[in-house]
C-alpha positions in Angstrom: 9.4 -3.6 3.8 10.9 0.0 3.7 10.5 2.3 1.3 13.2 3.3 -1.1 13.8 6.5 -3.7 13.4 4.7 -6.8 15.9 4.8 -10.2 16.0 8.0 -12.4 16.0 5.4 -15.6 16.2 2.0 -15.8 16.9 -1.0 -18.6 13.2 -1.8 -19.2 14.7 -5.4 -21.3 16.9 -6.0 -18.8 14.5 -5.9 -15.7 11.9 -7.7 -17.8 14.4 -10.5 -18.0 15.4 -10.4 -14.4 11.8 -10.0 -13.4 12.5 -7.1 -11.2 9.8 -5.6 -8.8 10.5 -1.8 -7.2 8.2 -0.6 -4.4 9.6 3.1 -3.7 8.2 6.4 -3.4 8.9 9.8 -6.0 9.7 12.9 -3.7 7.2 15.3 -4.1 10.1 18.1 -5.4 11.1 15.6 -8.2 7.0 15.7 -9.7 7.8 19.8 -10.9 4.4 19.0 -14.0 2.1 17.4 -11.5 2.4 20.6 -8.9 2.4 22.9 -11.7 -1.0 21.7 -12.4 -2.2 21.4 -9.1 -2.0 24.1 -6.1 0.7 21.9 -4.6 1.9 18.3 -4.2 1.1 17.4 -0.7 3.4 14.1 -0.3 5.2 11.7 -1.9 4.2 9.2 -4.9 4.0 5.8 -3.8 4.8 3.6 -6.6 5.3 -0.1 -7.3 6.3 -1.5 -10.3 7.1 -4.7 -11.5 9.0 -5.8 -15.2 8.5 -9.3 -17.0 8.5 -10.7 -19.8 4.9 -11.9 -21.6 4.0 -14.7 -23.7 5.4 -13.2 -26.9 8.7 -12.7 -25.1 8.1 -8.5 -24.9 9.4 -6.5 -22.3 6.5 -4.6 -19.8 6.5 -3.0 -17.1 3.1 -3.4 -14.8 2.9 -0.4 -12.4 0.7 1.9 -9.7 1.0 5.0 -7.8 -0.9 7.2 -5.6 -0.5 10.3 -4.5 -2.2 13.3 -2.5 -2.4 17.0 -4.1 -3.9 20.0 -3.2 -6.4 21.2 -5.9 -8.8 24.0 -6.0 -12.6 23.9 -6.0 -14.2 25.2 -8.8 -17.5 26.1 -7.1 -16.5 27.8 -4.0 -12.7 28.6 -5.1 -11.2 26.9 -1.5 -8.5 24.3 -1.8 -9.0 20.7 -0.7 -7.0 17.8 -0.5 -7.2 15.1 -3.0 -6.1 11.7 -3.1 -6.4 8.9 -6.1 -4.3 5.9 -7.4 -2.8 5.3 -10.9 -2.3 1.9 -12.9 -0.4 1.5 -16.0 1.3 -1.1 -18.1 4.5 0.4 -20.7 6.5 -1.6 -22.9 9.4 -0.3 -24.4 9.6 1.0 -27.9 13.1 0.4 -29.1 12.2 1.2 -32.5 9.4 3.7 -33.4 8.3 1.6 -36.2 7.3 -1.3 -34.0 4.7 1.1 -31.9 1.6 -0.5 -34.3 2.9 -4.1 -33.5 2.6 -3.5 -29.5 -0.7 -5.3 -28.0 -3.6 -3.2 -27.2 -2.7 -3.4 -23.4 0.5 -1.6 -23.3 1.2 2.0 -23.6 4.6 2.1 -25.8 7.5 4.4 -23.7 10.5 5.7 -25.0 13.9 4.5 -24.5 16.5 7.0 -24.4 19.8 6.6 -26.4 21.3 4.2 -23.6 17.8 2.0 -24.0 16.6 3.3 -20.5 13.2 4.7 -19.5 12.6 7.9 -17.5 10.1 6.5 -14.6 9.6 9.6 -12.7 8.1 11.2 -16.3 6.1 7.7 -16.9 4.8 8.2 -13.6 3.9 12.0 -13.6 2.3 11.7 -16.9 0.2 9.2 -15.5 -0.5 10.8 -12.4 -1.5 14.2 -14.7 -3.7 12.2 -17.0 -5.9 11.0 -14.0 -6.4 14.2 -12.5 -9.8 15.6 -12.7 -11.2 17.7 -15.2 -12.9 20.2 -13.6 -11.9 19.9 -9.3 -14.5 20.1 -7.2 -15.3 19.2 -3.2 -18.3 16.9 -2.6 -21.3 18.4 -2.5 -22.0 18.3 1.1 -18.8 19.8 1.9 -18.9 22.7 -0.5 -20.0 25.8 0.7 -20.9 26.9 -2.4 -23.3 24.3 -3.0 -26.1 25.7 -1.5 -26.5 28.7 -3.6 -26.9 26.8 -6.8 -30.2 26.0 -8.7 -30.8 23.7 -10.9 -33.9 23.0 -12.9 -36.0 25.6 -13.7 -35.5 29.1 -13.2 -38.4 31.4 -10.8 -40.6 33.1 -12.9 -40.0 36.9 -11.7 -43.4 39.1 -10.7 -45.3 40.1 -13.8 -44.2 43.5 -15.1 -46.3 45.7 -16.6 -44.9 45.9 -20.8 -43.4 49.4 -21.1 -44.8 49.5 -24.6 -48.0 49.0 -23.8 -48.2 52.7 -24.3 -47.6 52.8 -27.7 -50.8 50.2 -28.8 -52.7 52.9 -27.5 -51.2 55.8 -29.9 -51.6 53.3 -33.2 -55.4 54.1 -32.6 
């Protein structure tokens, strides 16, 4: 199956009830947050998502994504190329009252005044949250990783006290 651009927005109620499934890709240009907190977006999101309706007749949207981005070590200060996968499940919150009576396993998204959802920002939130916290290469192929010590620090060559002196004048 090819690949498609996905929707800008789309009726979250609407393709619950037609049981629509989307597998696309988010250009890279289109995820401005997700390269602003990385050194760079190196390809396209890929993204499937599928909208149903559950048990209790609510509206959700079950979803995944992965992506590669450039990030920067923070031991050696190099860039490297990282790759990881997103899942999520949103139903839509037509009224902000009804947040509380959501269950547990949905995240509650917006609707905008048209009852629409942005998926490029569902998506690129997602794909922010997941980044890591502090980026780092594997250990083996850091080249900073060598020059770290762990554990105890060397005890340096016994110095002779510079005060020692002064015992000798309290005589």
């Amino acid at each position: 199956m090819q690949k498609v651009k996905l929707p800008l927005t789309v009726d979250p109620v609407r393709a619950a009830q037609k049981k629509l499934d989307y597998d696309g890709i988010i250009k890279a240009e289109l995820l401005e947050r997700l390269a602003e907190s990385t050194q760079s977006v190196t390809r396209d999101a890929n993204v499937t998502l599928s909208f149903d309706l559950d048990q209790r007749r609510i509206a959700f949207m079950r979803g995944s994504a992965d992506i590669e981005v450039m990030l920067t070590c923070q031991r050696c200060q190099e860039g490297f190329k990282h790759e990881y996968r997103v899942e999520f499940c949103y139903s839509p919150l037509l009224k902000p009252e009804a947040a509380d009576d959501l269950p547990e396993a949905y995240e509650p998204a917006d609707v905008d005044e048209n009852g629409e959802i942005n998926l490029i920002q569902i998506v690129e939130d997602e794909l922010i949250l997941e980044l890591p916290q502090v980026a780092m290469h594997e250990e083996a192929d850091c080249k900073a990783s060598g020059n770290m010590t762990f554990g105890e620090i060397p005890v340096a060559d016994e110095r002779p006290n510079p005060f020692a002196v002064l015992k000798n004048l309290s005589k």
